[in-house]
C-alpha positions in Angstrom: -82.6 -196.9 17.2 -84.6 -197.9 14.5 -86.4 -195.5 12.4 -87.0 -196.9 8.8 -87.7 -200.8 8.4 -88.5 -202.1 5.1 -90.8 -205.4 5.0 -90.5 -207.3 1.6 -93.8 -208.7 0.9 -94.5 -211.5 -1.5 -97.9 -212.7 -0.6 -97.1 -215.6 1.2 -97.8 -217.1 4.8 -94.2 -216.4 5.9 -94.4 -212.6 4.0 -97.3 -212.0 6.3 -95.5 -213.7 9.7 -92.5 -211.0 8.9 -94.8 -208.3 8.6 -96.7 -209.0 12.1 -92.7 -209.5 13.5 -92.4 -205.7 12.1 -95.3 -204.4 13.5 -94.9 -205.8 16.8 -91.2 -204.6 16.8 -92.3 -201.2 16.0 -94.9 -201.2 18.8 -92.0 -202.4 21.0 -90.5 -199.1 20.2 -90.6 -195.7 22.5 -90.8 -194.1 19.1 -92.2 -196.2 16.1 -90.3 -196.2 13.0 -91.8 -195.9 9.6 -92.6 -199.2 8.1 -92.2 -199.2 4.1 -93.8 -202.7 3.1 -92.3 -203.4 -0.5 -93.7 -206.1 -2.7 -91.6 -206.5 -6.1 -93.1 -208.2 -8.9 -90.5 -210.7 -11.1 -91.4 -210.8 -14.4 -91.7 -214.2 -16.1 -89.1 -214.8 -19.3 -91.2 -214.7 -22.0 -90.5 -214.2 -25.9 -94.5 -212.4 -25.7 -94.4 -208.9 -24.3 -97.8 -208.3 -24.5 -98.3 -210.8 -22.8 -95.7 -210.6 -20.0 -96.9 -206.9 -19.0 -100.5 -208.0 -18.8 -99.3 -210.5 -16.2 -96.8 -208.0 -15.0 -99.9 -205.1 -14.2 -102.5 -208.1 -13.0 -99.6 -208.9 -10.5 -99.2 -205.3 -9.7 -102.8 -204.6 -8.9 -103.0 -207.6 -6.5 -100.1 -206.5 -4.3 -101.8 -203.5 -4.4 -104.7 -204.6 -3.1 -102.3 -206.5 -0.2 -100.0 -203.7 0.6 -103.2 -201.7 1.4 -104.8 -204.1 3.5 -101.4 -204.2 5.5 -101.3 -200.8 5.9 -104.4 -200.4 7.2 -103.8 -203.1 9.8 -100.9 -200.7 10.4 -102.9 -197.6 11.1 -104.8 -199.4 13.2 -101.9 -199.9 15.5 -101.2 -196.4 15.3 -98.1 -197.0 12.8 -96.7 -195.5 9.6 -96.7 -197.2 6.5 -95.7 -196.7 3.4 -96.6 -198.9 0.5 -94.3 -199.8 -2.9 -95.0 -201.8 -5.7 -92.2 -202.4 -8.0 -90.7 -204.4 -10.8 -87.4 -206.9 -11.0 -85.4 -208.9 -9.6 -86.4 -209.5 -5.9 -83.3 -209.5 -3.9 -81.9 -206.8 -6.2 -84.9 -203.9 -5.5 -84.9 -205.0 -1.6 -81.2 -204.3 -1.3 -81.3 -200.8 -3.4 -84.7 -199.6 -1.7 -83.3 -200.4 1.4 -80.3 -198.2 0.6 -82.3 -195.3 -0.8 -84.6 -195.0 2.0 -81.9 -195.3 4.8 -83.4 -198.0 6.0 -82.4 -199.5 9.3 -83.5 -202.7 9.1 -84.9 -205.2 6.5 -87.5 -208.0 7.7 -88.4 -210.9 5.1 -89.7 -214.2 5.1 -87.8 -217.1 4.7 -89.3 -218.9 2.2 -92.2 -218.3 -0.1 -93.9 -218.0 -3.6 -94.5 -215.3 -5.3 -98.0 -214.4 -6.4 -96.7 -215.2 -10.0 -95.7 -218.5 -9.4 -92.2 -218.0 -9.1 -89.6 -218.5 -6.0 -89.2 -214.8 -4.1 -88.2 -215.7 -0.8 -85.2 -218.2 0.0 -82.7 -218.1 -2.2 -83.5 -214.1 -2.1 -83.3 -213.9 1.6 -79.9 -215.2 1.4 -78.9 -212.9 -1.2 -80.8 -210.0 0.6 -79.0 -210.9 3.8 -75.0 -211.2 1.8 -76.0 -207.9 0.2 -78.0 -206.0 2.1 -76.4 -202.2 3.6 -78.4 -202.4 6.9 -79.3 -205.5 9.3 -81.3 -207.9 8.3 -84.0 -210.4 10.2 -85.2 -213.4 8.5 -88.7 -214.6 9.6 -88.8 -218.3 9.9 
């Protein structure tokens, strides 16, 4: 039984597909399990830390904005979400969330972009899936 999922959002098409694959698994479910929808923001190398943390808290506040609208997709369906923003390396915050919350099962895209730009999905699937402490489903 399945009672803490963890959906990595990045903001793209196939981020979005995997969380509609969670929602409906959860409504498949005698007794929904939480849904904790995590979006991780990679910083860019740069030799400017001003200006990396402005780019860095922009990032932040737009996944914000997308976790929330998730959510309240969620609630509409009559099921629990919790929202996390964070900061790293993709694949490495997915796998050590999904070990601190107990989480039963991770759901990610295949492949995406990030909203800065950068690659979050794909090669960090594969890494999430090698790594990860629970099951994990791939969204393709």
């Amino acid at each position: 039984m399945i009672k803490n999922m963890l959906v990595a959002i990045d903001g793209s098409p196939k981020s979005f597909e995997a969380f509609d694959f969670a929602l409906d698994m959860a409504a498949a479910c005698n007794a929904a399990p939480l849904i904790h929808l995590l979006a991780v923001v990679q910083p860019p190398e740069s030799l400017y830390l001003v200006e990396t943390d402005s780019l860095v808290d922009s990032a932040s506040k737009q996944f914000e904005a997308v976790l929330k609208g998730l959510a309240e997709k969620a609630k509409a369906k009559n099921i629990a979400v919790r929202t996390v923003v964070t900061v790293g390396h993709p694949a490495e915050r997915i796998v050590k969330f999904a070990s601190e919350k107990n989480c039963d099962l991770i759901v990610v895209g295949h492949t995406g972009k990030s909203m800065l730009g950068g690659l979050l999905l794909g090669s960090v699937s594969r890494r999430v899936a090698a790594e990860a402490p629970c099951s994990v489903v791939i969204v393709k």
